[in-house]
SEMIGU-261967 format. One record per atom (N, C-alpha, C): residue number from 1; y, x, z; atom name. Coordinates in steps of 0.02 Angstrom, whole numbers, padded with zeros to 5 digits, always signed. Each point is the difference from the previous one (the first is absolute). Layout:
<nodes>
NODE  seq       y       x       z  atom
NODE  NUM       Y       X       Z    CA
...
</nodes>
This chain:
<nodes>
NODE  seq       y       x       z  atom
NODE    1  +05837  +07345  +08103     N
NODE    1  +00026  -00018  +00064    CA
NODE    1  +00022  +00064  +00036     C
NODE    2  +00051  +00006  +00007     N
NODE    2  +00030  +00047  +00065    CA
NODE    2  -00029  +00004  +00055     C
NODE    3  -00012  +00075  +00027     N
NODE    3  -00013  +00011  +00053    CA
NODE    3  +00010  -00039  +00058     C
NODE    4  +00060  -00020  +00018     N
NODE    4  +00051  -00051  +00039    CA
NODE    4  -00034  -00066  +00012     C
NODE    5  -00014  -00024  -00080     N
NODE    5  -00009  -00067  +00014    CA
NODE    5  -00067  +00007  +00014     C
NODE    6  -00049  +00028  -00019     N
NODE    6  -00065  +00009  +00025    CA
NODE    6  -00016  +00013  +00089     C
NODE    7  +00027  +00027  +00008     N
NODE    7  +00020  +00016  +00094    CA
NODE    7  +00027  -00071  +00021     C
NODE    8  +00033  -00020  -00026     N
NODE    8  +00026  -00067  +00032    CA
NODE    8  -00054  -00045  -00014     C
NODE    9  -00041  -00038  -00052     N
NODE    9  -00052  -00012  -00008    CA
NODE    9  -00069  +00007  +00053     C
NODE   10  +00005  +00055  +00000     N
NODE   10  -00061  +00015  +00051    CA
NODE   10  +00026  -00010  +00073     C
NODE   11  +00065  +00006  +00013     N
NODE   11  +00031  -00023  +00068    CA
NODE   11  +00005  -00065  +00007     C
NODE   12  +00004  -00043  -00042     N
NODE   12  -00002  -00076  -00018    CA
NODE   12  -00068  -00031  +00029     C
NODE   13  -00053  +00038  -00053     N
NODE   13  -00080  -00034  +00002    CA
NODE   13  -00035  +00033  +00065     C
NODE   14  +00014  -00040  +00037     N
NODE   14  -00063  +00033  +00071    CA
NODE   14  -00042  -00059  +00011     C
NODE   15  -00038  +00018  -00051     N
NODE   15  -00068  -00023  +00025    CA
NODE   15  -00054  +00008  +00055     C
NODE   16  -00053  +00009  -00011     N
NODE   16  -00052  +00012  +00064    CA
NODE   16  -00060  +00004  -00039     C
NODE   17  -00008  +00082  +00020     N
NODE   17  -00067  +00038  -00014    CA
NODE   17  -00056  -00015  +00057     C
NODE   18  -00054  +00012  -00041     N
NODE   18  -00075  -00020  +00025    CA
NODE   18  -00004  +00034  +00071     C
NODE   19  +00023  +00045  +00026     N
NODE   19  +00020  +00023  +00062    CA
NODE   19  +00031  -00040  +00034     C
NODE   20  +00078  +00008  -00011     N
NODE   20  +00007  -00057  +00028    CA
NODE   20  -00002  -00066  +00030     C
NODE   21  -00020  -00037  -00048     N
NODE   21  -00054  -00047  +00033    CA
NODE   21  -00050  -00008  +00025     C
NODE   22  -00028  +00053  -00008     N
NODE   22  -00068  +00007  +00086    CA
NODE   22  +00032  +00006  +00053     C
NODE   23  +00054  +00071  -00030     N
NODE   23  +00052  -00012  +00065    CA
NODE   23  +00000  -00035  +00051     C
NODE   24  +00052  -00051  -00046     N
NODE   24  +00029  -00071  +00027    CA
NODE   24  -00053  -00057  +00034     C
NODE   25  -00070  +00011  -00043     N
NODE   25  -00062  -00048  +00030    CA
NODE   25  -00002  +00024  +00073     C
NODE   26  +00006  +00072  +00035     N
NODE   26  -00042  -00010  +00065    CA
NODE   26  +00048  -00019  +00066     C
NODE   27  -00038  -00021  +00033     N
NODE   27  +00028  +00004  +00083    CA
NODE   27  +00036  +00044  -00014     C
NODE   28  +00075  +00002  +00065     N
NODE   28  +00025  +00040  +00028    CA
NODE   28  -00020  +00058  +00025     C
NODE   29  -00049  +00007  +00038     N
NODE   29  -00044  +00047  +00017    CA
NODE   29  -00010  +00044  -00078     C
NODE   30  -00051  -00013  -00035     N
NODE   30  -00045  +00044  -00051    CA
NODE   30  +00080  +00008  -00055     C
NODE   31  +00068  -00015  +00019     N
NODE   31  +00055  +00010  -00018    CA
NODE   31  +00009  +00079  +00015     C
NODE   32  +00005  -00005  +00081     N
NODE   32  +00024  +00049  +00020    CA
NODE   32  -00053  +00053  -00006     C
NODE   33  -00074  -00011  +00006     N
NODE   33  -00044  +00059  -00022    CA
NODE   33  +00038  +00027  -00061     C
NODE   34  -00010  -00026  -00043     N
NODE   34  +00000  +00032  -00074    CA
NODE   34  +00087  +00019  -00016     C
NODE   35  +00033  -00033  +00047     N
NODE   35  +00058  +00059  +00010    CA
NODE   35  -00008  +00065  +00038     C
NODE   36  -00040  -00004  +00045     N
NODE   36  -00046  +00075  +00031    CA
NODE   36  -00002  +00030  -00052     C
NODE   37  -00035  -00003  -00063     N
NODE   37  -00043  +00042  -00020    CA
NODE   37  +00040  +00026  -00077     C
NODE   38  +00069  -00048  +00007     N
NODE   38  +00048  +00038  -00045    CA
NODE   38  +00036  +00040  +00027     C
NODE   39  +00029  -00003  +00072     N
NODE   39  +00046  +00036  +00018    CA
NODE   39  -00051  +00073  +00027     C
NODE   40  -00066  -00016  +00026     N
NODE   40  -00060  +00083  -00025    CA
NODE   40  -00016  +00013  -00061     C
NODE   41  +00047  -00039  -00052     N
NODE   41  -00037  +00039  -00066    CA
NODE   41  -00056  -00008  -00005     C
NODE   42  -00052  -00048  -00005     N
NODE   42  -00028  -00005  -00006    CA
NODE   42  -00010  +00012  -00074     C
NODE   43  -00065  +00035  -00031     N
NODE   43  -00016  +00006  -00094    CA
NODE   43  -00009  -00075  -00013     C
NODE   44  +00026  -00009  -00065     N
NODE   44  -00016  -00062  -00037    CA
NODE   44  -00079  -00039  +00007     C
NODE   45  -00019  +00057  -00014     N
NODE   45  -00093  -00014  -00035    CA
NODE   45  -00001  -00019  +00086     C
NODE   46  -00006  +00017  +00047     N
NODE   46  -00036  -00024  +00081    CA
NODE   46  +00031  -00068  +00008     C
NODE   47  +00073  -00006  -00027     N
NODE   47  +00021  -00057  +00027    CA
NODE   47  -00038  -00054  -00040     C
NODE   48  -00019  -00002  -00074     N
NODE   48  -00015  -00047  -00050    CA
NODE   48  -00059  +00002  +00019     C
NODE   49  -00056  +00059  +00035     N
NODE   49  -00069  -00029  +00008    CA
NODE   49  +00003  -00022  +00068     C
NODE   50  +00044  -00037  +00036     N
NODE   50  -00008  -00009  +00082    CA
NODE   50  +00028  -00074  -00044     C
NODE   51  +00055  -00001  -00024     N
NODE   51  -00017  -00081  -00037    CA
NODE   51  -00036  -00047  -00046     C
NODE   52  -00047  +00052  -00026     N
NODE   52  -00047  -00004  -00030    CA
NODE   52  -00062  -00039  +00041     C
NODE   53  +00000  +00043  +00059     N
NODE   53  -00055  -00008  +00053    CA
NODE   53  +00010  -00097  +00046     C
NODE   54  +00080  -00017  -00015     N
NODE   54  +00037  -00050  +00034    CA
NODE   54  -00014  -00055  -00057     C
NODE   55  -00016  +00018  -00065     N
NODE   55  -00013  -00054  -00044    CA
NODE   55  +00060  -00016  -00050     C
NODE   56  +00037  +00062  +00015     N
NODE   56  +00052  -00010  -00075    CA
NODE   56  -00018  +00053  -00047     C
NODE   57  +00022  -00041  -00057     N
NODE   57  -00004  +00043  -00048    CA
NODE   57  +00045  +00024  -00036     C
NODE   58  +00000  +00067  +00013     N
NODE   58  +00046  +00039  -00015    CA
NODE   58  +00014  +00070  +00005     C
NODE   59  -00007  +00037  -00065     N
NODE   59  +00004  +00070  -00009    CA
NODE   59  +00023  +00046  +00035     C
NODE   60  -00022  +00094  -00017     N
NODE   60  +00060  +00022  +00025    CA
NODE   60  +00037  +00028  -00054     C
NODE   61  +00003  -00023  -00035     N
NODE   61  +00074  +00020  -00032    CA
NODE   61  +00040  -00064  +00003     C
NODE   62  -00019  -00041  +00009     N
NODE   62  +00043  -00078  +00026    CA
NODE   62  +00059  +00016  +00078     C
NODE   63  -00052  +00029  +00030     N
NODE   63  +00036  +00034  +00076    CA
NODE   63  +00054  +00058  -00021     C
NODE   64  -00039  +00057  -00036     N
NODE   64  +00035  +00043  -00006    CA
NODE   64  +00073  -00025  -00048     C
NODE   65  -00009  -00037  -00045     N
NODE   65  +00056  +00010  -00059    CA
NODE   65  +00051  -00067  +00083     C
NODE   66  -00027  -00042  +00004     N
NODE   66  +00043  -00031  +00069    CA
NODE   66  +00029  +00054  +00039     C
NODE   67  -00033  +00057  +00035     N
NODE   67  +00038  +00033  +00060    CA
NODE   67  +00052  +00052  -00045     C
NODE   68  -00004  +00004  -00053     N
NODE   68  +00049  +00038  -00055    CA
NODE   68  +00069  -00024  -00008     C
NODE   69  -00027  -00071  -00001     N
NODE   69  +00079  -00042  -00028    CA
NODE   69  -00014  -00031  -00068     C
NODE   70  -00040  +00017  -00032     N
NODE   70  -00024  -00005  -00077    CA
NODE   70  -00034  -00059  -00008     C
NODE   71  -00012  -00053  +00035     N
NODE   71  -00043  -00057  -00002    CA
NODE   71  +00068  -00050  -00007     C
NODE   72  -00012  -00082  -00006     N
NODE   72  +00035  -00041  -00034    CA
NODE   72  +00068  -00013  +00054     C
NODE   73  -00029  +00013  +00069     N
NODE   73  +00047  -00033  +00042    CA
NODE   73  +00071  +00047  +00023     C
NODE   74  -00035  +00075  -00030     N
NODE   74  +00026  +00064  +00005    CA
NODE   74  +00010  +00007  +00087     C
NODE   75  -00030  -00025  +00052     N
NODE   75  +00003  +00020  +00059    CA
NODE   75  -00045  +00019  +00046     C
NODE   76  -00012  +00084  -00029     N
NODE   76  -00053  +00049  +00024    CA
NODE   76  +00036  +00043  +00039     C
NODE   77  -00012  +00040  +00022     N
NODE   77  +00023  +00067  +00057    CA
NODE   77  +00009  +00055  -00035     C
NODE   78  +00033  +00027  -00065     N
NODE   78  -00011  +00047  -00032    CA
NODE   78  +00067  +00033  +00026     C
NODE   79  +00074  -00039  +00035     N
NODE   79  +00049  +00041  +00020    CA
NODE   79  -00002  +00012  +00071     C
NODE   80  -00039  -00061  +00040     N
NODE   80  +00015  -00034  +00062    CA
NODE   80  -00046  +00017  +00049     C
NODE   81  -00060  +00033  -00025     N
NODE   81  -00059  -00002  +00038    CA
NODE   81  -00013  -00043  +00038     C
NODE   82  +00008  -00073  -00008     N
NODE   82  -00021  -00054  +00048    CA
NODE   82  -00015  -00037  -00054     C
NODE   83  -00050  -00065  +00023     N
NODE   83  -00011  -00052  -00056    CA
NODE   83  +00079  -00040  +00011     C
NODE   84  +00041  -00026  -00071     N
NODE   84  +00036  -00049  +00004    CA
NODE   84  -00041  -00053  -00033     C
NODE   85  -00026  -00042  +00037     N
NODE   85  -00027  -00067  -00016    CA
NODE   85  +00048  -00059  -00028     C
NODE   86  -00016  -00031  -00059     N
NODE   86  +00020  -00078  -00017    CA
NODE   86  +00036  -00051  +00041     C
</nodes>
């Protein structure tokens, strides 16, 4: 497979990573927190044990490979420094 068609592929499939959908689970409110704490940079590992603490489960390399771009939905902050959410 060509480079090309592989890029188009992955521009095709936007799915929704395990991030994401906690995301998407909270209030408006605990929305805009955890947009706080991307646009401070917040480290991966603080953000995954503060949702940890909330009752999701979910890593930090789940967070981290998400705020990269590298997770399924590919919409992390790795150019943008802001969360682009689902």
């Amino acid at each position: 497979m060509s480079l090309r068609a592989t890029q188009k592929r992955l521009e095709q499939n936007k799915s929704v990573c395990k991030l994401s959908t906690i995301y998407l689970s909270f209030v408006k409110d605990d929305q805009s927190v955890f947009d706080e704490w991307i646009s401070s940079k917040k480290p991966s590992g603080w953000i995954a044990r503060v949702l940890l603490l909330e009752g999701h489960s979910v890593g930090e390399k789940t967070v981290k490979r998400h705020l990269d771009g590298f997770c399924s939905c590919s919409e992390g902050t790795k150019y943008k420094g802001v969360y682009r959410g689902a």
